[in-house]
C-alpha positions in Angstrom: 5.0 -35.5 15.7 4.0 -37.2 12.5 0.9 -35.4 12.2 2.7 -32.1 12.5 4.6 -33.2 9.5 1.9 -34.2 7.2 0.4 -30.8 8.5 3.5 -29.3 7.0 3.6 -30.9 3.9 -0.2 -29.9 3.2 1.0 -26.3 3.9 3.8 -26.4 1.5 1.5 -27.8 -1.1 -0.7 -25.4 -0.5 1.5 -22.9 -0.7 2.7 -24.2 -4.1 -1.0 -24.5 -5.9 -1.2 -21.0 -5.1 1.4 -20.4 -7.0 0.3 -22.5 -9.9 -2.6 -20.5 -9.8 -1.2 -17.1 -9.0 1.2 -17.9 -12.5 -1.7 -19.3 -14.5 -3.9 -16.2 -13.6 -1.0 -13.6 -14.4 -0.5 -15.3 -17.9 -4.0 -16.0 -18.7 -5.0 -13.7 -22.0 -7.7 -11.6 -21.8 -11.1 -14.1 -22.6 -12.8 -10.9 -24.3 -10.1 -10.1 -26.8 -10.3 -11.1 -30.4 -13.6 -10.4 -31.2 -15.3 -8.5 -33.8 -19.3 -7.7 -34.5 -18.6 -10.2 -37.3 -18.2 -12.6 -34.6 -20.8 -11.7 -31.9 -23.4 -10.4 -33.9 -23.7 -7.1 -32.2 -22.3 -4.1 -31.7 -23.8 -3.9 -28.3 -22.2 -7.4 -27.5 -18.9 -6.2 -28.8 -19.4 -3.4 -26.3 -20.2 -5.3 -23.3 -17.2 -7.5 -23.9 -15.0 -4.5 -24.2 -16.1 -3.5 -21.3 -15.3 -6.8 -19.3 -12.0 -6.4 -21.0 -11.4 -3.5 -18.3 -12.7 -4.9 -15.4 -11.2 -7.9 -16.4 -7.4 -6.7 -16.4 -8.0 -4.8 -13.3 -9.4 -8.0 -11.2 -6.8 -10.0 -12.7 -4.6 -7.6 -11.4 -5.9 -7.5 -8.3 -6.5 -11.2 -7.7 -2.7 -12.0 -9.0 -1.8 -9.7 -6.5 -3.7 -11.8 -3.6 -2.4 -15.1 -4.8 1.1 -14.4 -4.4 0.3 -12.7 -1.4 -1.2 -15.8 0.0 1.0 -17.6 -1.6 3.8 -15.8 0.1 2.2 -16.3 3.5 1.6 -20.0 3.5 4.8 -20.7 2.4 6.2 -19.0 5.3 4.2 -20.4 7.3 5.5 -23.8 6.0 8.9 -22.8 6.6 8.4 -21.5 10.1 6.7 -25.0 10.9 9.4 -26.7 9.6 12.2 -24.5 11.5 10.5 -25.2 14.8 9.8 -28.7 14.2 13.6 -29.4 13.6 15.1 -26.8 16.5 12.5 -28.8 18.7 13.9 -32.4 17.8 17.3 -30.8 18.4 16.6 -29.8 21.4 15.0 -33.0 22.8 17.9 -34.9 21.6 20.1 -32.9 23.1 18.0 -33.1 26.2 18.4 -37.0 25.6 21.6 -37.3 25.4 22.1 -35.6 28.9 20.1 -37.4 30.7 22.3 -41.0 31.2 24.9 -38.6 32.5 22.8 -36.6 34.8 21.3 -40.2 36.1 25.2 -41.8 36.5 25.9 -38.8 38.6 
């Protein structure tokens, strides 16, 4: 059993770096923002990293979207671990418990 428990603690700590990261990702600024030719050199630059800019919000988007997805699935996962585990250990104690009185019978 106590493998099945470190099993479930590596789940829940999975669970919450994907959140870290999910939050980290969904508050990240843009990387592309703040820039002027001044800075880059080049118009054309300037209009490459406005472009990113768009594809950058959208897969942001997207992949803040799958992290709290998977986020949301390993930590249920964690949690349905854990509910078995304990209904399990309930139940064998309980199965403990009657067994001197079934044997005194």
């Amino acid at each position: 059993m106590g493998d099945q428990e470190a099993d479930i603690e590596r789940i829940k700590e999975s669970a919450r770096a994907l959140k870290r990261i999910r939050d980290t990702f969904a508050e990240r600024a843009n990387p592309a923002d703040g820039y002027a030719v001044d800075d880059l050199g080049s118009q054309k630059i300037l209009d490459a990293f406005d472009k990113f800019s768009s594809n950058w919000k959208i897969r942001r988007r997207q992949l803040t979207e799958e992290l709290e997805r998977l986020h949301g699935i390993t930590k249920g996962a964690a949690e349905s671990y854990e509910t078995l585990d304990h209904e399990l250990a309930e139940a064998l104690r309980r199965t403990d418990e009657r067994q001197p009185k079934e044997a005194g019978k």
